[in-house]
C-alpha positions as CSV (number, residue, x, y, z in Angstrom):
1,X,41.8,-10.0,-35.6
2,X,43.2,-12.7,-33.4
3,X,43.7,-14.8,-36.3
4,X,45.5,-14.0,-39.7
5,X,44.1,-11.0,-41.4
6,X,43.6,-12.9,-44.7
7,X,40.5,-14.1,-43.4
8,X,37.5,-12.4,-43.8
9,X,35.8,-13.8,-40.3
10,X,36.9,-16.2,-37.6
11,X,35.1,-17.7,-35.3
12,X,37.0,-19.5,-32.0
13,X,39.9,-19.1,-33.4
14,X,39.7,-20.2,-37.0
15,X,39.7,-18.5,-40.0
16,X,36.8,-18.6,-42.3
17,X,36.2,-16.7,-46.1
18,X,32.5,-15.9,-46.6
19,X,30.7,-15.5,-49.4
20,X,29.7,-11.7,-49.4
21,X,26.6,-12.6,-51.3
22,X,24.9,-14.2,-49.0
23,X,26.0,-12.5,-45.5
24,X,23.4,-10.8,-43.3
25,X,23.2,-9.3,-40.0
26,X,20.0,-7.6,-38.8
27,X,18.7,-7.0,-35.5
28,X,16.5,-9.6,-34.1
29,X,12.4,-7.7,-32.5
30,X,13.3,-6.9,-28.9
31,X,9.1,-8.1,-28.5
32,X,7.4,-11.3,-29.2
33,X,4.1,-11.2,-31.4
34,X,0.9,-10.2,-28.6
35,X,-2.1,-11.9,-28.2
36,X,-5.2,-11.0,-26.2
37,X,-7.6,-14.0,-25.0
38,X,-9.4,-12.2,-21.8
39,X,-13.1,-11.3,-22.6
40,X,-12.6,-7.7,-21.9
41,X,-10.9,-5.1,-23.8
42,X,-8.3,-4.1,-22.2
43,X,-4.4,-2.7,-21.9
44,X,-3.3,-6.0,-23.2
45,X,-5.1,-5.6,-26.4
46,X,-3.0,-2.4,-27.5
47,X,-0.1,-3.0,-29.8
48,X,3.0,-3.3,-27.7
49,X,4.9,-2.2,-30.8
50,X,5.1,1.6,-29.7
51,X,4.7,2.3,-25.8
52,X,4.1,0.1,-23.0
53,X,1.0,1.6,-21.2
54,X,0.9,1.2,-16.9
55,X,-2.5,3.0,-15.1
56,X,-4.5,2.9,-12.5
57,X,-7.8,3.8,-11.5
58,X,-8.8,1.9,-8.5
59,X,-7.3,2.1,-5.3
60,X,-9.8,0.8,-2.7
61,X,-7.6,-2.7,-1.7
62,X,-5.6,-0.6,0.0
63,X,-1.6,-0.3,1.2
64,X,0.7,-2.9,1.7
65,X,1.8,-3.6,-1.9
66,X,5.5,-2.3,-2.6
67,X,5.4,-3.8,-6.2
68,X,2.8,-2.9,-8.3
69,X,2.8,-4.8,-11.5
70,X,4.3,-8.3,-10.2
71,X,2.6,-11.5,-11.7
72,X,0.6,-11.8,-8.2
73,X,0.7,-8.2,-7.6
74,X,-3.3,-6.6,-7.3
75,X,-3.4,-3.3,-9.4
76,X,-6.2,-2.3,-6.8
77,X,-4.1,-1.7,-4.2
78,X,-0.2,0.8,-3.6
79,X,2.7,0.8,-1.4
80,X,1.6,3.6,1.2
81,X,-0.4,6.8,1.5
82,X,-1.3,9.5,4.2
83,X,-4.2,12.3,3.9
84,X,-5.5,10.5,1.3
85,X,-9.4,9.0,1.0
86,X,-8.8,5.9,-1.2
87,X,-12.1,4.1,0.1
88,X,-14.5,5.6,-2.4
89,X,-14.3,3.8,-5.6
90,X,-12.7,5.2,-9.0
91,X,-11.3,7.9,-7.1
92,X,-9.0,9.4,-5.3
93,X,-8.7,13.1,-3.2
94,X,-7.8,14.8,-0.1
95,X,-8.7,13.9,3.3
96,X,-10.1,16.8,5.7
97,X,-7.7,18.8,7.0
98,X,-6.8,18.1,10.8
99,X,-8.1,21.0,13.3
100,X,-6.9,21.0,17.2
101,X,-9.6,20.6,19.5
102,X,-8.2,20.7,22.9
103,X,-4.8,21.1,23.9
104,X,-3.4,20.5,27.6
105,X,-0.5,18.3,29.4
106,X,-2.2,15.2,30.2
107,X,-1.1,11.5,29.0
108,X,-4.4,9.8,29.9
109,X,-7.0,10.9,26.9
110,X,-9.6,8.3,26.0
111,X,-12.9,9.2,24.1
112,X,-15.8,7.7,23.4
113,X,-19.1,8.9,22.2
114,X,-21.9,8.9,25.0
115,X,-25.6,8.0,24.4
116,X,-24.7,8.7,20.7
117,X,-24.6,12.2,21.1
118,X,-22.4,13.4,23.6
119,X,-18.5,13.5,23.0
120,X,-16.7,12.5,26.1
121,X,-13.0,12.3,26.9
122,X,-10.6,11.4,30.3
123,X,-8.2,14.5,30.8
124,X,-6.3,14.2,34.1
125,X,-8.5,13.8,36.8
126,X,-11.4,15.0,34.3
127,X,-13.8,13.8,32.0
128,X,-15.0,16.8,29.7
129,X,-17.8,16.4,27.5
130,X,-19.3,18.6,24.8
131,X,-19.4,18.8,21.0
132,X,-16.3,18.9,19.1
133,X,-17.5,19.7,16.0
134,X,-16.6,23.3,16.1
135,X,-13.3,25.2,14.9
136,X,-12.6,26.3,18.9
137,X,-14.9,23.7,21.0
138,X,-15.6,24.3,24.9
139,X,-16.3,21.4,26.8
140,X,-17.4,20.7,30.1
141,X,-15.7,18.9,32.9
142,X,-16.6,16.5,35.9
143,X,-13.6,16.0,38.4
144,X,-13.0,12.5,39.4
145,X,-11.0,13.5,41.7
146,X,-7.6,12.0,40.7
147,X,-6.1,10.8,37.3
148,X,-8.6,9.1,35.1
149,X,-7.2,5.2,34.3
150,X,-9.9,4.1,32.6
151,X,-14.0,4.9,32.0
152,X,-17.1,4.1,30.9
153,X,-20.6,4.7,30.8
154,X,-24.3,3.0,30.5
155,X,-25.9,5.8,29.4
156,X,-27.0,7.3,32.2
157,X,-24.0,7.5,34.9
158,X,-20.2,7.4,33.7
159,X,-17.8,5.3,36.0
160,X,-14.4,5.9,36.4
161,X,-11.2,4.7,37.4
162,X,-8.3,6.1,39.1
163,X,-6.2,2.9,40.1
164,X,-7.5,3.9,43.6
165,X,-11.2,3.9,43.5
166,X,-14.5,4.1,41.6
167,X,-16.0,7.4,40.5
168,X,-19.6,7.9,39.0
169,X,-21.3,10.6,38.0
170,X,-24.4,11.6,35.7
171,X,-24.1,11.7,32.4
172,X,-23.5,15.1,30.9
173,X,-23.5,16.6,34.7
174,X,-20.4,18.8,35.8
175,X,-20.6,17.7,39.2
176,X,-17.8,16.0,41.5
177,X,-18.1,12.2,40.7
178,X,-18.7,10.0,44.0
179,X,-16.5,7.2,45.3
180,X,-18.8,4.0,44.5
181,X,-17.9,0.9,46.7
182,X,-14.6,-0.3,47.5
183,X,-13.3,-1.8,44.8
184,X,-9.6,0.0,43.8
185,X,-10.0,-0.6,40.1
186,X,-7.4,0.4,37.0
187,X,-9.4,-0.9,34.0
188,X,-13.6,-0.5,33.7
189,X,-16.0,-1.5,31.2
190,X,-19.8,-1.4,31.2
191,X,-20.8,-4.1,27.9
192,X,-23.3,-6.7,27.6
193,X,-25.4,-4.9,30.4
194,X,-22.8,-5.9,32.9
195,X,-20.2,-3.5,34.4
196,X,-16.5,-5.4,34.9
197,X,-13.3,-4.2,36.3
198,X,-9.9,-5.1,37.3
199,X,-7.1,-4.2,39.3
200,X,-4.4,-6.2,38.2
201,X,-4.8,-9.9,38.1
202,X,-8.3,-9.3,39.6
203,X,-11.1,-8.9,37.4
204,X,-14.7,-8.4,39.0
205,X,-18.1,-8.0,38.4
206,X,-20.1,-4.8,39.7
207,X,-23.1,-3.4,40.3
208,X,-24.0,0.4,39.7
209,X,-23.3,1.0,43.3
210,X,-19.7,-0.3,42.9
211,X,-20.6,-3.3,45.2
212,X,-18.3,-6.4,43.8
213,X,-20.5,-9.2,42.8
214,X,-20.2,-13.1,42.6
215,X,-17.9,-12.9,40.1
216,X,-14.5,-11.8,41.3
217,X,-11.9,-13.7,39.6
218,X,-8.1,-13.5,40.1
219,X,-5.9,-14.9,37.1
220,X,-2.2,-14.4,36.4
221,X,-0.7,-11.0,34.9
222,X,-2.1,-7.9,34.3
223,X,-5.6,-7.0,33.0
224,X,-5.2,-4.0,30.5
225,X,-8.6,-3.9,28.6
226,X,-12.0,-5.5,29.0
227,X,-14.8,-5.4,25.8
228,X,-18.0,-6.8,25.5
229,X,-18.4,-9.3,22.4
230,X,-21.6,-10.2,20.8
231,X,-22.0,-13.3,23.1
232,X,-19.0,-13.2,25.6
233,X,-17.2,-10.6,27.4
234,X,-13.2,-10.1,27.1
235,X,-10.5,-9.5,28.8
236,X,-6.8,-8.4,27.4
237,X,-4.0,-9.7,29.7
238,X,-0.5,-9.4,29.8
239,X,1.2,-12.1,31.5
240,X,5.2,-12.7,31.3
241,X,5.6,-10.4,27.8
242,X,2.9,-11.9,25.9
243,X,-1.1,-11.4,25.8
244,X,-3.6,-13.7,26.2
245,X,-7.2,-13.0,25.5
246,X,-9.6,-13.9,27.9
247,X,-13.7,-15.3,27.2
248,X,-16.5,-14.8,30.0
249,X,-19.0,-16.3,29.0
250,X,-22.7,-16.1,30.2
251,X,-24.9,-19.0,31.7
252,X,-27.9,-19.3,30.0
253,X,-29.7,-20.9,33.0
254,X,-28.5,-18.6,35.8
255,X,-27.1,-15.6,33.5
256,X,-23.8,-16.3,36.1
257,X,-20.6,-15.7,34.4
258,X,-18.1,-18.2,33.5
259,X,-14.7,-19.0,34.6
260,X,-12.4,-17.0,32.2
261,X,-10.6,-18.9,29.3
262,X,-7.8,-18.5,26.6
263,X,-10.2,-17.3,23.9
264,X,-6.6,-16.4,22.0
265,X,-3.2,-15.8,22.5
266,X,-0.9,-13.3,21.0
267,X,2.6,-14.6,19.9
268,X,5.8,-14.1,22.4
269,X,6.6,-10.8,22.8
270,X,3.6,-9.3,21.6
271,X,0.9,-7.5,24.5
272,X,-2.1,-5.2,24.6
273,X,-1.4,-1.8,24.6
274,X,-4.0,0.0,26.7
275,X,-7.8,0.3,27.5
276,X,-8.8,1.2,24.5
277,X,-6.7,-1.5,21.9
278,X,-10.1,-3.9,21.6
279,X,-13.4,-2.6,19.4
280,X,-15.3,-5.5,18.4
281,X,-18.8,-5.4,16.1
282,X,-20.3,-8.6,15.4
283,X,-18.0,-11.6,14.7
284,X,-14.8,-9.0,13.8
285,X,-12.7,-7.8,16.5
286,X,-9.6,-5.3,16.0
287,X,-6.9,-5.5,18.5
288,X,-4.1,-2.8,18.9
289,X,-1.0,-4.6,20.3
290,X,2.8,-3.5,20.8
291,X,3.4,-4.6,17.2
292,X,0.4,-3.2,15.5
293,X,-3.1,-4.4,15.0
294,X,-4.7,-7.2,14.6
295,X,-8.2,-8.2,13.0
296,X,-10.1,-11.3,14.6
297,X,-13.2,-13.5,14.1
298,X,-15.0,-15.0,17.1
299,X,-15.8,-18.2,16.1
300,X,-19.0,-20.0,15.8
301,X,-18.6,-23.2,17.1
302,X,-17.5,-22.1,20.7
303,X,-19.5,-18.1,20.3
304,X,-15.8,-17.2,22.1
305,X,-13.0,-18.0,21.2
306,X,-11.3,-16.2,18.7
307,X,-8.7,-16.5,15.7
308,X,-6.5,-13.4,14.5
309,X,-4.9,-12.8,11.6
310,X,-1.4,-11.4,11.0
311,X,-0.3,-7.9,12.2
312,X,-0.4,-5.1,9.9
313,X,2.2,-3.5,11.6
314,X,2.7,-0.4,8.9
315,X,2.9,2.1,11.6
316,X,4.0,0.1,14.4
317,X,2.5,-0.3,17.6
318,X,-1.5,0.7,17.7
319,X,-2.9,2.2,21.1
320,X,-6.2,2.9,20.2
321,X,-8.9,1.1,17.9
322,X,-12.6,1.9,16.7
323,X,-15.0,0.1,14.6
324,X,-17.6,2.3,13.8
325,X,-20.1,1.0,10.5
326,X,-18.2,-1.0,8.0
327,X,-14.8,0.9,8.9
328,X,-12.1,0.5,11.4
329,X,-10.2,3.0,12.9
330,X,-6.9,2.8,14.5
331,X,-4.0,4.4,16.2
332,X,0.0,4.8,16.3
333,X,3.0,6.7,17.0
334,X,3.3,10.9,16.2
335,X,-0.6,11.1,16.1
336,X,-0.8,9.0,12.8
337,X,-4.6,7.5,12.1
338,X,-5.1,4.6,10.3
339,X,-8.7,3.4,8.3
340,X,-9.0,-0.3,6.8
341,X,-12.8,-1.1,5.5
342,X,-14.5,-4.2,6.9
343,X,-16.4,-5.1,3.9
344,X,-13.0,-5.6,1.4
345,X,-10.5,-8.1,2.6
346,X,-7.3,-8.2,0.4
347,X,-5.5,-11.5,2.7
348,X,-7.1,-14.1,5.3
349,X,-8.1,-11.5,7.9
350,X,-6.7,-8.4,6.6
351,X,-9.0,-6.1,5.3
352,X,-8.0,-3.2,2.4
353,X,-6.3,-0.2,4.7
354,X,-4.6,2.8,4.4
355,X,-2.6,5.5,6.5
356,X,-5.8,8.2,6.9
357,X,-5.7,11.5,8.6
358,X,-1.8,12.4,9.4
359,X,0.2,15.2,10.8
360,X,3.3,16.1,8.8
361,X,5.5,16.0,12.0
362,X,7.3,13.4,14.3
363,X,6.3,15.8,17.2
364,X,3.4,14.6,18.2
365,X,2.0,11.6,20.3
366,X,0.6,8.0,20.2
367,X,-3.1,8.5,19.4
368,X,-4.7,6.6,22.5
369,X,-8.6,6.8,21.2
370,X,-10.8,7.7,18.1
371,X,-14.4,8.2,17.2
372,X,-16.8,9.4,14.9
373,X,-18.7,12.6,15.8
374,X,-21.0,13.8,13.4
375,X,-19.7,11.9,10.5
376,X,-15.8,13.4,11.5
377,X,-13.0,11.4,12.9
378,X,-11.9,12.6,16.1
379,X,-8.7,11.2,18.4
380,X,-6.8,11.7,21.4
381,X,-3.0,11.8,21.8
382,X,-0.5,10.7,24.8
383,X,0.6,14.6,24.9
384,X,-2.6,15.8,25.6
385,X,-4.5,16.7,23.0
386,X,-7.8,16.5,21.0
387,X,-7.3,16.4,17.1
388,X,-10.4,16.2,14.8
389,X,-11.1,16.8,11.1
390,X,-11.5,20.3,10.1
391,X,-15.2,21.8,11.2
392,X,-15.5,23.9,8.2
393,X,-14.4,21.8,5.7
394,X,-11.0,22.8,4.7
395,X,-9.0,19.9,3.1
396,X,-5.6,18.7,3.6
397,X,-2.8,21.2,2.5
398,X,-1.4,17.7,0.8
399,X,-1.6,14.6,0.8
400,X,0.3,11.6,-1.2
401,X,-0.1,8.1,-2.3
402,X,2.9,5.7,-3.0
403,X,2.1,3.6,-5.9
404,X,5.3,1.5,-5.6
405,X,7.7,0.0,-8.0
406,X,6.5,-0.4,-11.3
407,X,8.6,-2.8,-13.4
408,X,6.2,-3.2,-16.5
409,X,6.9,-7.1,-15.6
410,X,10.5,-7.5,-16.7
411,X,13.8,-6.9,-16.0
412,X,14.7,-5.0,-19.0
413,X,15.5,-0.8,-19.0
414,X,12.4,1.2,-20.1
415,X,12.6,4.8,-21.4
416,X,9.6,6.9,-19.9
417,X,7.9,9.1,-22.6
418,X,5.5,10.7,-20.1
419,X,2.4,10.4,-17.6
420,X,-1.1,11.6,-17.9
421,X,-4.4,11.7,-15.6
422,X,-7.7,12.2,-15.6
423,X,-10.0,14.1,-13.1
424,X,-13.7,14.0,-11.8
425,X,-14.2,17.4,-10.7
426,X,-13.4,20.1,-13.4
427,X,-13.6,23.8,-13.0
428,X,-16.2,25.8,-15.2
429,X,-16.3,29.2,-16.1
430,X,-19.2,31.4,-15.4
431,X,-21.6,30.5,-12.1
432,X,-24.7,30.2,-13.3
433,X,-25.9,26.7,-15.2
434,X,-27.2,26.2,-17.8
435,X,-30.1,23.7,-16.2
436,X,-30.9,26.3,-13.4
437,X,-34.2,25.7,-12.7
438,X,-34.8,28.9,-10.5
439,X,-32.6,30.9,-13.2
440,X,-34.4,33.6,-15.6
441,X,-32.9,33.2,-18.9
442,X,-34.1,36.2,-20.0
443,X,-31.8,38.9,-17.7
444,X,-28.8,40.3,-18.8
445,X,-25.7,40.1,-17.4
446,X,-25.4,36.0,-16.8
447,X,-22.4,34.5,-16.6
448,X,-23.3,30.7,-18.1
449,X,-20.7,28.2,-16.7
450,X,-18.8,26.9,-20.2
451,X,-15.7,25.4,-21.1
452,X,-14.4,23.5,-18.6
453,X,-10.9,25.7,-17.2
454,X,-9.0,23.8,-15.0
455,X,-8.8,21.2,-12.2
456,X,-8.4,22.6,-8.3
457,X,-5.1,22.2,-6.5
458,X,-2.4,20.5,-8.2
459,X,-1.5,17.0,-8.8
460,X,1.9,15.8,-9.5
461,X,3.0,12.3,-10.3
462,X,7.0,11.6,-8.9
463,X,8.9,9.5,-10.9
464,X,12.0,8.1,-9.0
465,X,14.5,5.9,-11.0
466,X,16.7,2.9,-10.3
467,X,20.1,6.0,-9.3
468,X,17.3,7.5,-7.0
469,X,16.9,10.3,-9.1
470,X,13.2,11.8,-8.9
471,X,11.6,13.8,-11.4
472,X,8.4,15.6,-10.3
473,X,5.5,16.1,-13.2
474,X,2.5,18.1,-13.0
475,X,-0.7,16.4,-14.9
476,X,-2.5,18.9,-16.8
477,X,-6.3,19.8,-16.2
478,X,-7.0,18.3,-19.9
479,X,-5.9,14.9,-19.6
480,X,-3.1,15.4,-21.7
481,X,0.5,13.8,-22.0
482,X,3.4,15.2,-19.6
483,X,6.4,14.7,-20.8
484,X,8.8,13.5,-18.6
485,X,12.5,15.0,-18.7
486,X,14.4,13.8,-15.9
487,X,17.5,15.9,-14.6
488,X,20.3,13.4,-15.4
489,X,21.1,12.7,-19.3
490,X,19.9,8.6,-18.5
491,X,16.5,8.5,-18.4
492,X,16.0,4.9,-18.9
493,X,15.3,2.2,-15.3
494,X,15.2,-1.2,-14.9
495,X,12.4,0.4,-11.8
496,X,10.4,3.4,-11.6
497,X,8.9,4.1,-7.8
498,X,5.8,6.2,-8.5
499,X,4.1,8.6,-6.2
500,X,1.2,10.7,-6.3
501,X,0.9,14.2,-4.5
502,X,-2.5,16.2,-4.3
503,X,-2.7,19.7,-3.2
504,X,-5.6,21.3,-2.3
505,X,-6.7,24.6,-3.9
506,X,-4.6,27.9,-3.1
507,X,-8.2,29.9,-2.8
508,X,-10.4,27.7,-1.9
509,X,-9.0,25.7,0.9
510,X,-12.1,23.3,0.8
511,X,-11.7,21.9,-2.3
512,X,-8.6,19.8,-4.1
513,X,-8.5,17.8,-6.9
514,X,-9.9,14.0,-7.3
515,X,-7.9,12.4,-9.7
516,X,-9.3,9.2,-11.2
517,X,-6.9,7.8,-13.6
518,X,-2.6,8.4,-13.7
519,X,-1.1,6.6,-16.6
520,X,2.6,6.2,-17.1
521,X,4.1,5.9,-20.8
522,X,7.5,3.9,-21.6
523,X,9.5,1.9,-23.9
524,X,11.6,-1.0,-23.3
525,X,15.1,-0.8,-24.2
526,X,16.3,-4.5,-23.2
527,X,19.9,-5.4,-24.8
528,X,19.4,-6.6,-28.6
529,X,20.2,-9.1,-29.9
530,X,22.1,-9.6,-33.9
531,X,21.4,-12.9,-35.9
532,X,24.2,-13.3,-38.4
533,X,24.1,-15.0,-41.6
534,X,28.0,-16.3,-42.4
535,X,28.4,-18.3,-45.8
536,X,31.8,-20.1,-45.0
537,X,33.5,-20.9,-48.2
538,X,34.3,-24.8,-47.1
539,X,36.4,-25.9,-49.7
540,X,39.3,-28.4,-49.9
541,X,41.9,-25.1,-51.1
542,X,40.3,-21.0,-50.5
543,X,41.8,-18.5,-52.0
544,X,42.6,-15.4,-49.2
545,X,41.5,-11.9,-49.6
546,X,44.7,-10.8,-48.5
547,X,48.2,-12.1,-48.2
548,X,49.1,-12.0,-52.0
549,X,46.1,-14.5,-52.4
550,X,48.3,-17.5,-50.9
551,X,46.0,-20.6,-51.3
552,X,44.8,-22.2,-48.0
553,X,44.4,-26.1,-47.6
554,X,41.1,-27.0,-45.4
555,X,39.5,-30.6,-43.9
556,X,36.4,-29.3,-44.6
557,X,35.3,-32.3,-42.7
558,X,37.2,-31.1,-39.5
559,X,35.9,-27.9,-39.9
560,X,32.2,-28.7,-39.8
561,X,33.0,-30.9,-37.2
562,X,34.4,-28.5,-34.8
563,X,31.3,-25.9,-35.7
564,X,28.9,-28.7,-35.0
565,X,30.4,-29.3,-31.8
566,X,29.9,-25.5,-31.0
567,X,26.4,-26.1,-32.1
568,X,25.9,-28.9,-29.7
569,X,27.7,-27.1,-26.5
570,X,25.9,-24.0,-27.3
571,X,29.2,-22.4,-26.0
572,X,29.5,-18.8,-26.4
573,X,32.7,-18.4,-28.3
574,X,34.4,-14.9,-30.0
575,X,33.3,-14.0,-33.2
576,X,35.8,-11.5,-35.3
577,X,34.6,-9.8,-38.2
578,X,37.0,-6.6,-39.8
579,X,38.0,-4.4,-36.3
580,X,34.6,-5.8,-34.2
581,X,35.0,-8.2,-31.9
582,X,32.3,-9.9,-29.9
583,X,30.4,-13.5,-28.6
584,X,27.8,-15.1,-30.5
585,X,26.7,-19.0,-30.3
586,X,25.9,-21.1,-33.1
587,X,22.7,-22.1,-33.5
588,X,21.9,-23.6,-37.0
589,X,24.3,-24.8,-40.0
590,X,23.3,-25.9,-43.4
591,X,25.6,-27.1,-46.1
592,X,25.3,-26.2,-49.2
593,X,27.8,-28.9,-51.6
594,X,29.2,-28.6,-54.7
595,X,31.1,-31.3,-55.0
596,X,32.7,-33.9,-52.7
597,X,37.0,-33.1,-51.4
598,X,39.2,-34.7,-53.8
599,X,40.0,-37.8,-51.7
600,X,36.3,-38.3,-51.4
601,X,36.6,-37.6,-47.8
602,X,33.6,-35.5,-47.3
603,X,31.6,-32.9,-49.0
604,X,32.7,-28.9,-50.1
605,X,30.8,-25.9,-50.5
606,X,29.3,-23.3,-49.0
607,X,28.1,-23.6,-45.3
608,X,25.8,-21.6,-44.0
609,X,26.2,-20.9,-40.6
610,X,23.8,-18.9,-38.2
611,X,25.1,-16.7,-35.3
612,X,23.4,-15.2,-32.5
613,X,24.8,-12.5,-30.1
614,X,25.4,-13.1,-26.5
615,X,24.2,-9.6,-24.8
C-alpha cells in the first residue's frame, strides 16, 4: 500500500480503518431488469438472464445492409449474397445452376426475346435465333452483313445496325438482311410503334423502308440508347462525361414528335453504358450507367420527365438491364447478374436487390443483355457468350449469403454458445406416401416414407470474429444447437460477421437445402463492475491494526470533507485494500455518529462509504 500498512484501506492517499462488520463487495448484474411492451411475442420477451438470442427468417429486403442488428438496421434484409433466391418469402435456397449456351469471340451480344417466343441475339455480323432452353442449343443465323451495333424488331421484320447502314430481315428467316434506306445508323429502336435511330448526335425517325422521316433531330454528344416509355420516347446521351436523358414526346393533334428535352440528367461523371442500359415498364425505369444502376419514375405532371434515385453501385458499372413482371434484371463486370423486385422498396427509389445468378470466377465478361425465356434467366457477355440457367434443373454447386455484423446492439464482448436452423424441405425415408391415392395398401413390399432423415446438401453458418478468425459450423437436419468451438482459445467478440453457405445435394444435383430460420446463441461478457461497502472508523483517535497499535489523531471533519469532495467531482481516484490495488469513485456516504469530537468540532463514528469500480 501506498500509504502506511497500519491501515486497513486507503483511498487517494489516506488511510482509513474499517469496520470489518459491515464491509461488502459484490459484483454489481452486468444486465438491467427487461421489459416487453410490443403487442407480439417475440425475442424481446425471453429472459435475457441466460443467452442473448439473434435470428433470422426473412430475407426478401434484400442486400445493402452491412450491420445487421443496428437501432435503424432492417432484420429483413443482409450485407451481400450470390446464387442465392432470397425473393420468395420465409425462405431461402439455391439459385439454378448456370449452363453455357453459346460460346464464340464476339464483343457485341444483345438479346431480346422476339414476338414472345423467339430468343434472339447480335453475334458479329449475326443475329441467331432459336430456343435456348436446351442443355446444347442450336440457333439459327441471319448475316447482316457486318458487325451488329445495335437491333430491334416489330414483330415481323428485325432492323439492324452496323454503324454503316440499316439491315432488315424477317423475323425468324435465315436469309441475308437487306440494306434499308440510307440512313448510317449506330443505335435503333422500334417502341411506341415508331422506329428511331441515331448516328451520333443525330437521332431520326424511320419508316420500315429505312426512309428518314420529319423528325431528324441533331443534339449535342453521343446517342447510346433509345426506349420507348409509356407516353414518351427516350433517348440516353453522353455529352462532355456526363448523361443526359432525353423526352420525345408525341403530339396529340398531329401524332408529330416533339423537340427532344432534358427529361433527367445523371451527375458529373456518370454516362450510359450501351444500348441496352434503359428497360422501362410503366412509370419505373432502370438505367445501367458507368457507376451502376439506377431506378426512375416518370413523372405525372409532365408524362416525361423523370427523377432517379441513388445508384446501387454493389457491383459497379451495369451494361445491361431488364424488367420483366415485377422483377428487374441487371448486369456487371465478370458475368455477375443482379435481381431487385419492383413491388418491395427498402429506400426512396431503391427497391429490395440482391447479387442472383453468378459465376465463381473473375474470368469472365460484362454481361451486355438479359431476358426471361421460358421462366429462365438468360444473358450475354462482352467475350462472347450466351449463359442461361441450367435446362435440366440442376442447382447451384453453392451459393452464400452475407448476413453482416451482428453486434447484439452493444459494444460489450459476447461469448457464442452456438447456432441452430431450421429447414422447409426434409428428407423421408421410404418412397411411397402414406396419402397415395393411386397406392394399394394391401401389396407387400412398400416402402412407406417415415421419419424424416435428413436435409439435402449442406448448410454451414461462418462465424468470423473481431481478430478475423472464422469458424465454419454445419446446422444439423434436426434443428438442433451447434456448438461453436472456435480455433483460437478467445472465443469472445465485440463483432461477429455471419455468413451462410448452401450446397446443393452430392446425388441429386437438382435439389439443395432451403433453410428458413439460422439463430445464433451468445452471452455478454461486458467488464463488471464491484460496489464496495467501506465502514470508515471516523473517530477523533483509531487505534491501528498494525504498528504496535500506535494511536492515530483524525479531523474527522477534514476527512469527510475531502471524501465529500470526491463525491461531488466524481473523480476516479486509487482505492488500496491488502496487496489489490485499483480505481473506484465515490458515490454515496452516510454517517453513522456516536458522539460529537471532543472540542465539539463535528461529529465521530462510523461512515459509510460506497465505492464503485472504474472498468
Amino acid at each position: 500500500m501506498a500509504v502506511a500498512p497500519r491501515f486497513d484501506v486507503a483511498l487517494d492517499g489516506r488511510g482509513y480503518l474499517v469496520d470489518y462488520t459491515g464491509f461488502r463487495r459484490r459484483t454489481l448484474p452486468a444486465m438491467r431488469e427487461q421489459r416487453d411492451t410490443s403487442t407480439d411475442v417475440g425475442e424481446n420477451t425471453l429472459s435475457n438472464a441466460g443467452q442473448w438470442v439473434r435470428s433470422q427468417t426473412d430475407w426478401s429486403l434484400g442486400a445493402g445492409q452491412a450491420h445487421y442488428d443496428l437501432a435503424d438496421s432492417d432484420r429483413r434484409r443482409f450485407d451481400s449474397s450470390k446464387n442465392i433466391d432470397v425473393f420468395t418469402k420465409g425462405q431461402i435456397s439455391l439459385c439454378k445452376a448456370i449452363e453455357q449456351k453459346h460460346t464464340g469471340t464476339n464483343s457485341n451480344l444483345y438479346a431480346r426475346v422476339v414476338n414472345g417466343s423467339v430468343f434472339y441475339f447480335s453475334d458479329g455480323q449475326y443475329l441467331r435465333f432459336g430456343s435456348p432452353d436446351a442443355a446444347s442449343p442450336s440457333f439459327s443465323s441471319s448475316d447482316q452483313g457486318a458487325a451488329v451495333t445495335d437491333w430491334t424488331s416489330d414483330g415481323t421484320s428485325t432492323f439492324a445496325v452496323t454503324g454503316a447502314a440499316v439491315k432488315k430481315v424477317a423475323v425468324s428467316s435465315t436469309s441475308a438482311a437487306s440494306t434499308v434506306g440510307s440512313f448510317a445508323g449506330d443505335v435503333i429502336e422500334f417502341a411506341n410503334g415508331r422506329l428511331l435511330s441515331a448516328d451520333g448526335a443525330r437521332i431520326v425517325e424511320l419508316d420500315t423502308s429505312g426512309t428518314v422521316l420529319t423528325f431528324d433531330k441533331t443534339l449535342t454528344g453521343t446517342c447510346k440508347v433509345i426506349k420507348g416509355g409509356p407516353t414518351a420516347l427516350y433517348a440516353g446521351y453522353n455529352d462532355n462525361g456526363q448523361g443526359i436523358l432525353y423526352g420525345i414526346t408525341v403530339s396529340t393533334s398531329d401524332g408529330a414528335l416533339s423537340y427532344p428535352v432534358p427529361a433527367a440528367v445523371l451527375p458529373v461523371g456518370e454516362t450510359f453504358t450501351g444500348p441496352f442500359c434503359i428497360d422501362v415498364f410503366g412509370e419505373i425505369m432502370a438505367v445501367g450507367t458507368t457507376a451502376g444502376v439506377r431506378f426512375g419514375v416518370i413523372n405525372a405532371s409532365d408524362q416525361f420527365s423523370v427523377t432517379f434515385g441513388p445508384v446501387i453501385d454493389d457491383g459497379g458499372a451495369a451494361y445491361g438491364v431488364r424488367i420483366v413482371g415485377q422483377y428487374c434484371y441487371w448486369g456487371t463486370k465478370n458475368g455477375d447478374t443482379w435481381k431487385a423486385d419492383l413491388t418491395t422498396f427498402t429506400d426512396t427509389l431503391v427497391p429490395a436487390y440482391a447479387r442472383f445468378l453468378a459465376h465463381d470466377s473473375a474470368s469472365y465478361g460484362n454481361v451486355l443483355s438479359l431476358e426471361v425465356y421460358s421462366s429462365k434467366l438468360f444473358f450475354t457477355d462482352s467475350l462472347g457468350e450466351v449463359y442461361g440457367e441450367d435446362a435440366t434443373g440442376d442447382l447451384a454447386t453453392s451459393g452464400e449469403l452475407t448476413v453482416g455484423k451482428v453486434s447484439y446492439g452493444t459494444v460489450a464482448k459476447k461469448i457464442v454458445r452456438g447456432v441452430s436452423g431450421r429447414f422447409g424441405n426434409p428428407t423421408s425415408s421410404g418412397d411411397v406416401d402414406y396419402q397415395a391415392s393411386s397406392t394399394d395398401y394391401g401389396q407387400t413390399g412398400l416402402n412407406y416414407q417415415g421419419t424424416a432423415e435428413g436435409i439435402p446438401g449442406t448448410t454451414q453458418i461462418t462465424l468470423t470474429d473481431d481478430s478475423s478468425t472464422a469458424t465454419a459450423l454445419t446446422l444439423p437436419a434436426e434443428a438442433a444447437e451447434q456448438a461453436y468451438a472456435p480455433s483460437t482459445n478467445d472465443s469472445s467478440s465485440e463483432v461477429f460477421t455471419v455468413k451462410v453457405t448452401l450446397t446443393r445435394d452430392g446425388t441429386d444435383t437438382t435439389t439443395g437445402p432451403t433453410l428458413e430460420r439460422w439463430s445464433m446463441f451468445a452471452r455478454p461478457q461486458p467488464q463488471r463492475i464491484e460496489e464496495l461497502i467501506v465502514p470508515i472508523v471516523l473517530q477523533g483517535r483509531v487505534q491501528t491494526s498494525l504498528g504496535g497499535g500506535a494511536p492515530v489523531g483524525y479531523d474527522t471533519q477534514n476527512e469527510f470533507v475531502a471524501l465529500r469532495t470526491l463525491l461531488t467531482a466524481a473523480k476516479a481516484v486509487t482505492y488500496e485494500e491488502g496487496e489489490r490495488s485499483e480505481s473506484v469513485t465515490v458515490e454515496d456516504l452516510e454517517m453513522q455518529p456516536i458522539r460529537y469530537a471532543d472540542d465539539h468540532s463535528w461529529w465521530e463514528g462510523t461512515l459509510i462509504c460506497r465505492l464503485v469500480t472504474v472498468p
